[in-house]
VOBA-1610 file (N, C-alpha, C; in pm, whole numbers, padded with zeros to 5 digits, always signed):
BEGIN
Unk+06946+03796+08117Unk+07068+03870+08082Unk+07162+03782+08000Unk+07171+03634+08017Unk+07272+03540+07952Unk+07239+03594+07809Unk+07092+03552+07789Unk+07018+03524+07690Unk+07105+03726+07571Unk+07085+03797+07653Unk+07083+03909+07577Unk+07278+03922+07555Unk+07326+03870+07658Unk+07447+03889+07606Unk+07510+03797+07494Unk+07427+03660+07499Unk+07475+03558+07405Unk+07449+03611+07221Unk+07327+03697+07249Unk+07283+03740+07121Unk+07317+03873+07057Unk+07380+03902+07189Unk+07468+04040+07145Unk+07630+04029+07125Unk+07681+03939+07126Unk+07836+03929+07137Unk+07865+03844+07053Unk+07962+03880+07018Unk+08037+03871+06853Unk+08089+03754+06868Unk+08095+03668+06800Unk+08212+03575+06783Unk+08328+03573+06819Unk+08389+03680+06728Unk+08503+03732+06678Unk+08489+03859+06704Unk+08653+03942+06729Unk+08654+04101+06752Unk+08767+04141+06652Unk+08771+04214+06555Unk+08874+04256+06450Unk+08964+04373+06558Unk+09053+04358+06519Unk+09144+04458+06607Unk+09214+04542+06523Unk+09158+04646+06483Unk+09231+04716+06404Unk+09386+04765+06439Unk+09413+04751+06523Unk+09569+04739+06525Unk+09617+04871+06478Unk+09745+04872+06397Unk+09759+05041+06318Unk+09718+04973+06124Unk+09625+04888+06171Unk+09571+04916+06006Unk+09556+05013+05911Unk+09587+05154+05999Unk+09555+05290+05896Unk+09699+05311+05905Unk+09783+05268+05918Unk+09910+05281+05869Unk+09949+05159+05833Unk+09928+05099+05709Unk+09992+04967+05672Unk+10109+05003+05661Unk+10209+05060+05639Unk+10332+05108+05571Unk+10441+05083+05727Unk+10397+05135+05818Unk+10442+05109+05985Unk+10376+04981+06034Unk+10375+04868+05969Unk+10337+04745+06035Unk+10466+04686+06044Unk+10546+04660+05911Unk+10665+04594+05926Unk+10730+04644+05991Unk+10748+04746+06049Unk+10835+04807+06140Unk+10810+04795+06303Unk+10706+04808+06299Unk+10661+04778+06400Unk+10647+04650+06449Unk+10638+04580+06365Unk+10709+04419+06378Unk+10788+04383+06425Unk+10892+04424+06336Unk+11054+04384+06400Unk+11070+04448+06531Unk+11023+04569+06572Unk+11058+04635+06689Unk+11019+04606+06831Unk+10874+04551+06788Unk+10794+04480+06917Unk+10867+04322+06939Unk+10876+04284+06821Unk+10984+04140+06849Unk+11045+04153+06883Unk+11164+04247+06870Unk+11307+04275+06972Unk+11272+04326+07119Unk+11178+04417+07137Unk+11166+04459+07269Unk+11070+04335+07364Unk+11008+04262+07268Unk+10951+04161+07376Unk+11036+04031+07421Unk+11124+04015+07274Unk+11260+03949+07349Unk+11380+03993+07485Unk+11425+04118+07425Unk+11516+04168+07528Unk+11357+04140+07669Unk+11278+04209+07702Unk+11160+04240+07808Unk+11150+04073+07841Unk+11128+03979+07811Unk+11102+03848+07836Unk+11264+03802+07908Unk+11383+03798+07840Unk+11508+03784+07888Unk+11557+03829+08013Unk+11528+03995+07989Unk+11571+04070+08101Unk+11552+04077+08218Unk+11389+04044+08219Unk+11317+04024+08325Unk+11365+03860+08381Unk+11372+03751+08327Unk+11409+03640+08336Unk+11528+03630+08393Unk+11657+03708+08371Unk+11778+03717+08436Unk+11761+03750+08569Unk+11683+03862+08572Unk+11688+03980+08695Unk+11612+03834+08854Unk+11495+03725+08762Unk+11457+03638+08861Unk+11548+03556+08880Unk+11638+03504+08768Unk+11671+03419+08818Unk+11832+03449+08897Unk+11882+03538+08894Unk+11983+03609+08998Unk+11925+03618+09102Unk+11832+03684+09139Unk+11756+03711+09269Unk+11725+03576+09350Unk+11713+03487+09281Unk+11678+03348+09368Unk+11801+03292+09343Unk+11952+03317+09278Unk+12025+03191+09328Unk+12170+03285+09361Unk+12152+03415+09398Unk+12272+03491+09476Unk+12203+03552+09635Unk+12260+03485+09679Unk+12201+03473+09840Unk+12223+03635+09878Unk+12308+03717+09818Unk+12283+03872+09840Unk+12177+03947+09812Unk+12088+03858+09716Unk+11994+03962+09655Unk+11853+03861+09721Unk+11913+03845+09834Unk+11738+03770+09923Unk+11743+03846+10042Unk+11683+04004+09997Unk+11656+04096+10005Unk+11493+04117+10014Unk+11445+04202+10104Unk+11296+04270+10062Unk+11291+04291+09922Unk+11405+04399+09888Unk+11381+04488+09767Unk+11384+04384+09618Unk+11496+04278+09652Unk+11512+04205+09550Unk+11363+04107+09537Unk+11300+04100+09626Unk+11169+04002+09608Unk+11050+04047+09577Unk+11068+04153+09581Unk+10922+04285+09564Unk+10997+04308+09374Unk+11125+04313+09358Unk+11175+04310+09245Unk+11151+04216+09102Unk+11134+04079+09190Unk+11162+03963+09165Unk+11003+03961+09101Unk+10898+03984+09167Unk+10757+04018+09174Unk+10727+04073+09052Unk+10799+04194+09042Unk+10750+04306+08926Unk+10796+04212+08808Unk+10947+04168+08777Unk+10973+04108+08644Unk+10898+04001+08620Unk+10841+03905+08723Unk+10707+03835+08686Unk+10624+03880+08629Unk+10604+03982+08617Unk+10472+04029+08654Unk+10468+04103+08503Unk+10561+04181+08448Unk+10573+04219+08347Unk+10616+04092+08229Unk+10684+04001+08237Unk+10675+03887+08154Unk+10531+03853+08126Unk+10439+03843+08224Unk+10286+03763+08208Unk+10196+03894+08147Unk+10257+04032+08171Unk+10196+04140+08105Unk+10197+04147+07972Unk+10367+04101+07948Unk+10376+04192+07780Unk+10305+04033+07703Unk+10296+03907+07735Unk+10335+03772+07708Unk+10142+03807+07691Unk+10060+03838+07768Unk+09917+03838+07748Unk+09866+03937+07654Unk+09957+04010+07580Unk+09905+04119+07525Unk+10026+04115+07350Unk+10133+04090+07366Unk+10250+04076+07234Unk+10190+03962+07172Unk+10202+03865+07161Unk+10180+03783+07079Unk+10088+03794+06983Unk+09957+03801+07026Unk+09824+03870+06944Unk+09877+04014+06853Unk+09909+04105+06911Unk+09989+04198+06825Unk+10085+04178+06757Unk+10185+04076+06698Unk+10257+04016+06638Unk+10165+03978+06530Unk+10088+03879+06592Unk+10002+03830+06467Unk+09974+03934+06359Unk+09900+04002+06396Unk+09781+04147+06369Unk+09892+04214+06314Unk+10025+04228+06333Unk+10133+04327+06264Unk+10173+04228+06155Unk+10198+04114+06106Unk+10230+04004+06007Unk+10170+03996+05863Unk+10078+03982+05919Unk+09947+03985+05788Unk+09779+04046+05794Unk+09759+03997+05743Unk+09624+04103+05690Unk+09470+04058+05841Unk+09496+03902+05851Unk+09431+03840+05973Unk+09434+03892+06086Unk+09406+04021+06137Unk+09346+04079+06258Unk+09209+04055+06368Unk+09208+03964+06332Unk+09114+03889+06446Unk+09134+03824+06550Unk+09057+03797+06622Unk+09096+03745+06794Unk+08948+03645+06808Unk+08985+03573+06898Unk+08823+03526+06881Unk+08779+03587+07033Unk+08648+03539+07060Unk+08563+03582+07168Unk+08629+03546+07311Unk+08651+03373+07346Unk+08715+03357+07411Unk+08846+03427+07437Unk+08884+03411+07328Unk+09049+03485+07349Unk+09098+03630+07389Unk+08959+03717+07384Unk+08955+03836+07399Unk+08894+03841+07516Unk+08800+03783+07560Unk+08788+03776+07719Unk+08896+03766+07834Unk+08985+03627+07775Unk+09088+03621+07874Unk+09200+03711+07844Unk+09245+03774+07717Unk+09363+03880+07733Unk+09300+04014+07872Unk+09139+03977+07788Unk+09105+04122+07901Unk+09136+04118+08024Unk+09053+04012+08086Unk+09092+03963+08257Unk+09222+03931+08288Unk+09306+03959+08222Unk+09476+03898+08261Unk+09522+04037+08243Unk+09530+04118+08154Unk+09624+04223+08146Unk+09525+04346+08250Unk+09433+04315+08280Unk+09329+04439+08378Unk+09413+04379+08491Unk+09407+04264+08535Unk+09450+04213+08660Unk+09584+04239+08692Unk+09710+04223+08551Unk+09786+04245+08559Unk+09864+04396+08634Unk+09764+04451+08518Unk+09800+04627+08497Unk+09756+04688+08660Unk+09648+04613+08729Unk+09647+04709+08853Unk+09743+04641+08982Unk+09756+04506+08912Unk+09851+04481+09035Unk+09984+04578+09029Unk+10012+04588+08927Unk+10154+04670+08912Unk+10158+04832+08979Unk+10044+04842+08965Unk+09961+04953+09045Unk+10016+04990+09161Unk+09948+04847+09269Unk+09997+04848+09387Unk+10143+04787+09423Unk+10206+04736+09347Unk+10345+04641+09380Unk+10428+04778+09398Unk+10433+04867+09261Unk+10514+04954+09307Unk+10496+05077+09411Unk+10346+05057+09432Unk+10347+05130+09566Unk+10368+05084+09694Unk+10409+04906+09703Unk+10462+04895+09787Unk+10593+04898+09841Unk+10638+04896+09657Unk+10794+04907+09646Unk+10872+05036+09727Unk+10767+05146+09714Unk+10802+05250+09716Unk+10814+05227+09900Unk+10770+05172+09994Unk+10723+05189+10109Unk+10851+05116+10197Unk+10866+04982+10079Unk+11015+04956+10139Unk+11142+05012+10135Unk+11154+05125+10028Unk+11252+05242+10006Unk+11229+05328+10088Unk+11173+05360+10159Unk+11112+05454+10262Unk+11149+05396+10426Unk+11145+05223+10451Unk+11170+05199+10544Unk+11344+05189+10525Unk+11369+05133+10425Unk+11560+05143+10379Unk+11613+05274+10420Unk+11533+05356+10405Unk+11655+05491+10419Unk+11545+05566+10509Unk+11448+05630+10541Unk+11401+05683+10710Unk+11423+05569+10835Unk+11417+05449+10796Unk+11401+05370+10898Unk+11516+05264+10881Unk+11633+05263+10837Unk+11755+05244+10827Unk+11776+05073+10939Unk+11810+05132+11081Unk+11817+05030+11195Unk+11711+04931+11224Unk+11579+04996+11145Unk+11479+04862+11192Unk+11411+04843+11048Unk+11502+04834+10955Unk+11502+04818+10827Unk+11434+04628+10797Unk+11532+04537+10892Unk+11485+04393+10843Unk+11405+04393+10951Unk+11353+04461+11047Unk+11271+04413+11165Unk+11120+04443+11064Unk+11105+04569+11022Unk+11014+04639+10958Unk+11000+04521+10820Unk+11076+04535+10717Unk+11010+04455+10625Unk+11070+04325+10681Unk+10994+04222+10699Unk+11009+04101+10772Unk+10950+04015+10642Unk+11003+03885+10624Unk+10987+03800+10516Unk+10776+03805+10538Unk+10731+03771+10620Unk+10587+03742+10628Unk+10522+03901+10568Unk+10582+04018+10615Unk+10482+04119+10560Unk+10530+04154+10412Unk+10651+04066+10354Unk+10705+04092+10217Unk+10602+04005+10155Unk+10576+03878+10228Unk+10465+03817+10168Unk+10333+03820+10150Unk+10330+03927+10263Unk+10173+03977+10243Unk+10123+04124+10167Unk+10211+04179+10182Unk+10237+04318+10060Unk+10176+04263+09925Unk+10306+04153+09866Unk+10340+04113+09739Unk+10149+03992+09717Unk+10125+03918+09807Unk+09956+03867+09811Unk+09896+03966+09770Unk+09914+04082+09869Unk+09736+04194+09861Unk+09745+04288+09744Unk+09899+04253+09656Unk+09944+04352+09555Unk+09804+04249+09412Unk+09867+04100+09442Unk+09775+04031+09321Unk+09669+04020+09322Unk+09628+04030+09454Unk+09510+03986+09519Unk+09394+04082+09461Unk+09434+04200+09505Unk+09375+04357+09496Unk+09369+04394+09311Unk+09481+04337+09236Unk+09487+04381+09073Unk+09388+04283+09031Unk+09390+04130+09113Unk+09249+04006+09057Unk+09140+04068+09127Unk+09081+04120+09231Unk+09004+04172+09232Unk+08915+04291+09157Unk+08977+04396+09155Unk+08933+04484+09056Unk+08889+04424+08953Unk+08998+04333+08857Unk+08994+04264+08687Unk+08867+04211+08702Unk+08807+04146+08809Unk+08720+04069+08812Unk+08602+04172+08803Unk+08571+04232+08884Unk+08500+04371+08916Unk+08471+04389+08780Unk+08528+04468+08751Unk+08549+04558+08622Unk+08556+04515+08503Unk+08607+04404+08470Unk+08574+04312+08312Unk+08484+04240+08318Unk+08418+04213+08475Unk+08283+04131+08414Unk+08167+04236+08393Unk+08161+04384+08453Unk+08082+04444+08444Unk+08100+04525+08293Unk+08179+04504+08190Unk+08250+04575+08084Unk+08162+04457+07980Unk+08262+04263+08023Unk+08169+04179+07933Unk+07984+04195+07879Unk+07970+04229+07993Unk+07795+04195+07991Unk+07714+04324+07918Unk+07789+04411+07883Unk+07727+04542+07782Unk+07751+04459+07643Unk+07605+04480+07644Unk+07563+04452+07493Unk+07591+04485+07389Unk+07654+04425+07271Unk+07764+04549+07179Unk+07689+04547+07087Unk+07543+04467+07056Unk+07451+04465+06932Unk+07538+04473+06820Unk+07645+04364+06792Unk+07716+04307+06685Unk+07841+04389+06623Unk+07856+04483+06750Unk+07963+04569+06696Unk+08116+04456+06700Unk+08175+04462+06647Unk+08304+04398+06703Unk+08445+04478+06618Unk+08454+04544+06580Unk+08548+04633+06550Unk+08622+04751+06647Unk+08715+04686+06718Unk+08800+04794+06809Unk+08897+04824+06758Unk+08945+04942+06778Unk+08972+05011+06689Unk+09160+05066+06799Unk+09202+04921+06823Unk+09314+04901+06938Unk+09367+04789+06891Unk+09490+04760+06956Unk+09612+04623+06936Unk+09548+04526+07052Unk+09509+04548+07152Unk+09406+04440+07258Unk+09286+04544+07290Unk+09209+04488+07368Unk+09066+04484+07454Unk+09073+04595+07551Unk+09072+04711+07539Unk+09073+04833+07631Unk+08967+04875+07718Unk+08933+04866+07827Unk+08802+04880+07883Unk+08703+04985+07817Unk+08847+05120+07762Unk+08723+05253+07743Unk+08684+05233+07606Unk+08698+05138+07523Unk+08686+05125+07363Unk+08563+05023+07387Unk+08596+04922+07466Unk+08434+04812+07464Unk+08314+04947+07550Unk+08330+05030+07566Unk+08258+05103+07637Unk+08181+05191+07500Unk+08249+05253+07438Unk+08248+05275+07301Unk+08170+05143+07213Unk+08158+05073+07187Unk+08161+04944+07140Unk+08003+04958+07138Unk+07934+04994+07310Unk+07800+04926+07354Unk+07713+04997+07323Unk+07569+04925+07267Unk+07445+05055+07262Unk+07369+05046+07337Unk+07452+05098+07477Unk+07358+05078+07598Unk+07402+05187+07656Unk+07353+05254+07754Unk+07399+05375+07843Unk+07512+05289+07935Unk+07652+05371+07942Unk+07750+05313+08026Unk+07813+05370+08127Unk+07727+05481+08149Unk+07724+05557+08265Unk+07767+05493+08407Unk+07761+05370+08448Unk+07756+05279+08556Unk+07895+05232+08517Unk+07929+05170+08437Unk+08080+05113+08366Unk+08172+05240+08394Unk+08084+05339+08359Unk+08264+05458+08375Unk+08248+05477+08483Unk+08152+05522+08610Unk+08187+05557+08707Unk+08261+05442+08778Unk+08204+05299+08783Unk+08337+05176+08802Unk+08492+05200+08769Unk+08487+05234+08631Unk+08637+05261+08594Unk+08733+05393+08643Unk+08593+05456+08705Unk+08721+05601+08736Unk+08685+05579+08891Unk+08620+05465+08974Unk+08665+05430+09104Unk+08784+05363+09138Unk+08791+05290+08984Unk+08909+05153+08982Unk+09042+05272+08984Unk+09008+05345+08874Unk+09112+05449+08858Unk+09194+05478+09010Unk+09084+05523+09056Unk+09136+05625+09153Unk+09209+05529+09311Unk+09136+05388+09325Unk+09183+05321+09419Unk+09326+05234+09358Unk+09339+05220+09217Unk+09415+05161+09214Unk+09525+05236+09095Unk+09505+05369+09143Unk+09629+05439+09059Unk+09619+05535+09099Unk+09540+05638+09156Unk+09607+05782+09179Unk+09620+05747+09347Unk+09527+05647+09427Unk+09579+05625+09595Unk+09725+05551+09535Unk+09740+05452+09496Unk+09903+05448+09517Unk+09975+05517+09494Unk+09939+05609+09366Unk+10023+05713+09304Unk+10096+05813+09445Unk+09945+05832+09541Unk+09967+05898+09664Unk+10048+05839+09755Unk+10048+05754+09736Unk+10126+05681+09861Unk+10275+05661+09851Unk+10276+05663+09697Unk+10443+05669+09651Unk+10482+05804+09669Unk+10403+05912+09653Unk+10455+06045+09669Unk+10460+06079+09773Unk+10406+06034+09923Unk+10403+06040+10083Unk+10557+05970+10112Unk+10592+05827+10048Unk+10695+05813+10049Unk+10791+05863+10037Unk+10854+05926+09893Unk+10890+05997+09872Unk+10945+06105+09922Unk+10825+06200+09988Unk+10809+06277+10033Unk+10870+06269+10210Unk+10864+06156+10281Unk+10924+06168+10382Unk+11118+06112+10361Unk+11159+06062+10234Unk+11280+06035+10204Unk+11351+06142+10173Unk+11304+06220+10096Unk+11341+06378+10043Unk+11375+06471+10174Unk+11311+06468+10278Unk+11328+06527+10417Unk+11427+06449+10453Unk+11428+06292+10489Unk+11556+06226+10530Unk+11705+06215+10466Unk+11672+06236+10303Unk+11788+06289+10220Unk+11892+06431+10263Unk+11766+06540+10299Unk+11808+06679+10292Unk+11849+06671+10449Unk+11856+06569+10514Unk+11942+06591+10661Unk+12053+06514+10630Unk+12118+06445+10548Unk+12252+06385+10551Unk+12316+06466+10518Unk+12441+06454+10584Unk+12555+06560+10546Unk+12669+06494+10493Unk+12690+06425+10442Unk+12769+06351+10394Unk+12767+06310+10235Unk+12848+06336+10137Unk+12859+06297+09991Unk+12799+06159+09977Unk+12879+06101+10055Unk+12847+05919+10058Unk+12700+05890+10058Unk+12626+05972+10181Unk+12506+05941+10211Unk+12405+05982+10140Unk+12486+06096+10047Unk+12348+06102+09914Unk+12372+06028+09817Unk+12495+05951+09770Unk+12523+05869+09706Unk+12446+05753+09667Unk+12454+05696+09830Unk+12353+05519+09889Unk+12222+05606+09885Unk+12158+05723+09916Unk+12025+05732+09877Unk+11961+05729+09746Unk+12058+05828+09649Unk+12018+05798+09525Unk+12026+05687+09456Unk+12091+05607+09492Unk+12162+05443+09479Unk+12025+05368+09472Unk+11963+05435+09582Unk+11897+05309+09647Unk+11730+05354+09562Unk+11743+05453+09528Unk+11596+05526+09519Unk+11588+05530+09375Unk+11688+05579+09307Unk+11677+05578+09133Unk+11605+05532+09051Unk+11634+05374+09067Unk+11626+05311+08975Unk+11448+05279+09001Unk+11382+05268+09122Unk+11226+05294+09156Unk+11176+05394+09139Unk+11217+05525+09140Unk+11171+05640+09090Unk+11148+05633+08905Unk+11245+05546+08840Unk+11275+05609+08695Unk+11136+05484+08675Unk+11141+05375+08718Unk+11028+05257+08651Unk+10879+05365+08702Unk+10895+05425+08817Unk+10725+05463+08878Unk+10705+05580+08752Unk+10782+05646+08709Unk+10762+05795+08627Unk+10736+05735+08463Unk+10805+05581+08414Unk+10791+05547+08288Unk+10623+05454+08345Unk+10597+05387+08386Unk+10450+05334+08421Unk+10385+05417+08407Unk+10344+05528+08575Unk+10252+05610+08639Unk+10213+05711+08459Unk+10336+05784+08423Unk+10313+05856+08310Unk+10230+05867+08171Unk+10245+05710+08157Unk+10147+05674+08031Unk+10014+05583+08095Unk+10002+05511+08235Unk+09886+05479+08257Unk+09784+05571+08283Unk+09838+05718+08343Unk+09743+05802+08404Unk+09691+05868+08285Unk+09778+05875+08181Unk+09722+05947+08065Unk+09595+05843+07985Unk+09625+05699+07977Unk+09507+05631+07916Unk+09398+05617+07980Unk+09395+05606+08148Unk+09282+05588+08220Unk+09219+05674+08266Unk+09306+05811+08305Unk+09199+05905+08343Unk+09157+06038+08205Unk+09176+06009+08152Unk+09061+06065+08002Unk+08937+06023+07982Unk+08877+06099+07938Unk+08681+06073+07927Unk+08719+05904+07810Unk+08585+05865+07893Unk+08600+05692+07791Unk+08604+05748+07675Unk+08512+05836+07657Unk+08447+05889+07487Unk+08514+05942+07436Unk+08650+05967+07442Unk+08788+06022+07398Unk+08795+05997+07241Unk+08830+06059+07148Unk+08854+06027+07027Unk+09038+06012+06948Unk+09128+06028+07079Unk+09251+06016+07027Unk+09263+05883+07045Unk+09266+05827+06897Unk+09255+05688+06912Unk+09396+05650+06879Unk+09480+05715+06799Unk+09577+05720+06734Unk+09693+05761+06855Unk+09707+05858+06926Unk+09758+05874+06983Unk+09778+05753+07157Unk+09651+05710+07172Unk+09613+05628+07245Unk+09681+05503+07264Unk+09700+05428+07135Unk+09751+05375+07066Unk+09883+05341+07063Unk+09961+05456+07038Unk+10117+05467+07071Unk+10142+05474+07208Unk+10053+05537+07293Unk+10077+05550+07465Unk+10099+05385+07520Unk+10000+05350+07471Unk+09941+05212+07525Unk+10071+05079+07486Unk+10098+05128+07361Unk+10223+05038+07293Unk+10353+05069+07360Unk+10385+05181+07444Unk+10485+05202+07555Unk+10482+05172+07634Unk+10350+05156+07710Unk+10378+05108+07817Unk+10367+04930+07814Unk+10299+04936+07718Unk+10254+04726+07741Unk+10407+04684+07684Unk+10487+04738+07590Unk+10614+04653+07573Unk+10744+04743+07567Unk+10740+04919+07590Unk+10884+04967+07572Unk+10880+04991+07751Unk+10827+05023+07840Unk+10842+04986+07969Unk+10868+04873+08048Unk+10802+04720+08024Unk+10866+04595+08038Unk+10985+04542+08022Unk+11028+04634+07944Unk+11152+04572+07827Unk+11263+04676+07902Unk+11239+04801+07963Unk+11294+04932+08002Unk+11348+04846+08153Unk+11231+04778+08229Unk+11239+04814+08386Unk+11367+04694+08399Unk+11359+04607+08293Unk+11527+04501+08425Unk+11645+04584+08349Unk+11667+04660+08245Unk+11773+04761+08176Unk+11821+04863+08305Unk+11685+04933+08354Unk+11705+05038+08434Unk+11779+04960+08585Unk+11694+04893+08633Unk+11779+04798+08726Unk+11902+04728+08757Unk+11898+04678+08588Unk+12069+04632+08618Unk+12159+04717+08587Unk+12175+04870+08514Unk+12237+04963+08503Unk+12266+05032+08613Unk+12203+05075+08688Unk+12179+05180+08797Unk+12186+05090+08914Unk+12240+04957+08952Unk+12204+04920+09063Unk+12301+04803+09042Unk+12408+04824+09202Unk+12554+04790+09217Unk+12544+04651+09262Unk+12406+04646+09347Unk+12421+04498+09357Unk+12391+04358+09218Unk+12283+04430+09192Unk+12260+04324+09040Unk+12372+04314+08966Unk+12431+04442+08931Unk+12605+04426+08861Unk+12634+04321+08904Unk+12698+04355+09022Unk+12797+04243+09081Unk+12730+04098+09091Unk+12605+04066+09145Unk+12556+03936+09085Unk+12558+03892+08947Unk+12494+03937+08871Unk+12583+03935+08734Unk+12693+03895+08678Unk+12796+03991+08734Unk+12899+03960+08721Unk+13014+03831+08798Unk+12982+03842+08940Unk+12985+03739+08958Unk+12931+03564+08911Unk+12805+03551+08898Unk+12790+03431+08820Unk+12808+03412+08730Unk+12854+03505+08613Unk+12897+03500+08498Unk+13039+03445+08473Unk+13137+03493+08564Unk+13230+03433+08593Unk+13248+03337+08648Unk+13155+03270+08756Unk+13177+03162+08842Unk+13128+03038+08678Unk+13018+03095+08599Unk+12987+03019+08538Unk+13094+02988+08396Unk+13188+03103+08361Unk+13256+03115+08276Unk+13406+03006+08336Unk+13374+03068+08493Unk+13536+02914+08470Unk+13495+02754+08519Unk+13330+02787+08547Unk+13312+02624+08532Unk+13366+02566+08379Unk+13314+02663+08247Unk+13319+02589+08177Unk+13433+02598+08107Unk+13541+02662+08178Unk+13674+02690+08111Unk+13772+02534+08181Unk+13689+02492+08318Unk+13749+02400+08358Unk+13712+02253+08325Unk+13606+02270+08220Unk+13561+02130+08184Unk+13612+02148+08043
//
């Protein structure tokens, strides 16, 4: 098998990128540069508040803290190469380099999978389970959530991109994408991949429509605990508390379910394309915006160190 994959695999993989629109490259340039700046920043603030305002050493803020990791190493494994490929005419990647974007952003993309379905579980113990709120999420099961979240997205990646590598592409190397998409190297192979998709629509289903379920069970028992408060205030602190995880699960869940559960053999390549470019850098760039807008405590950390830091340096 070495032998057949060594003689079947390309060097090099051309990434056609939006090469059929040269005219939307420069634009698309400048735009992915700004959103992977603000997305790299934003996310960077949101950690480093969370670890040095003792209010936000929180469950929610560390499961928080998690995701903006997590999306920095997302857009950071996948932007750069698309920068290139949007610049000039050099759309190539080499072999190595396309292996590891693959295994990093697969690993990435399903951990995010499960993080926010665990996110969702600690919003669920915050407001049904209110009084045994810090008994329930306890620092050790925040740490073991946030483990079986990476643990479970490196598992699959592993699974699933080594069984994706080893299809023989008999010298194809033209994908016809900005990175390495599982259902396009599937496309790619002249081998029956019958075994590869049913993998990918198991991966699918354990690591995006069961969490998908599990956020909507959530949900679903908060919506009952919502519709018994009688109080203005108390729908206030629920929506407070629930918003800003509802608006990141609906911008993710929305464009992943549309790229992964479509037949591999799909021909909207174009459309595919733009889905895929929302979620890998206008969602990253979206989730610490939505957070620090909609959410009273990050303000006020914010704002507070901004000031504590503004009259350090007004006093030196």
């Amino acid at each position: 098998m070495k032998g057949i994959v060594n003689a079947s695999s390309p060097q090099v993989f051309i990434l056609l990128s939006f090469s059929a629109r040269p005219s939307l490259e420069p634009a698309l340039f400048v735009a992915v540069s700004i959103f992977y700046v603000v997305s790299v920043v934003g996310n960077g603030v949101i950690i480093l508040f969370s670890h040095v305002d003792v209010h936000l050493h929180t469950s929610m803020y560390f499961f928080l803290t998690n995701l903006s990791f997590l999306d920095i190493c997302f857009t950071t494994s996948i932007v750069p190469q698309l920068l290139v490929n949007l610049w000039g005419p050099q759309k190539t990647i080499s072999y190595r380099g396309c292996v590891v974007q693959f295994y990093i952003s697969h690993w990435l993309g399903a951990t995010e999978c499960v993080l926010l379905a665990v996110m969702s579980y600690d919003r669920y113990a915050a407001i049904c389970r209110p009084l045994h709120y810090t008994v329930i999420m306890h620092p050790q099961l925040c740490l073991g959530l946030a483990f079986a979240s990476w643990l479970g997205g490196l598992t699959t990646s592993l699974v699933g991109s080594m069984l994706t590598m080893l299809l023989p592409l008999c010298g194809n190397n033209r994908i016809d994408h900005f990175f390495r998409e599982m259902p396009l190297i599937m496309q790619l192979a002249c081998v029956d991949t019958s075994l590869n998709e049913l993998e990918m629509y198991l991966a699918s289903f354990v690591f995006v429509v069961l969490p998908l379920g599990l956020i909507l069970v959530s949900y679903g028992h908060i919506a009952q605990a919502v519709l018994k408060i009688r109080s203005a205030e108390g729908w206030r602190k629920a929506f407070n508390t629930c918003s800003s995880h509802l608006a990141v699960v609906s911008l993710f869940y929305g464009s992943i379910i549309f790229m992964y559960l479509q037949p591999a053999k799909s021909n909207s390549h174009e459309q595919g394309k733009f889905i895929a470019l929302f979620y890998t850098v206008v969602t990253p760039m979206l989730n610490p915006l939505i957070y620090t807008l909609r959410n009273k405590d990050v303000k006020r950390a914010l704002k507070h160190n901004l000031s504590e830091n503004c009259r350090g340096f007004a006093g030196k």
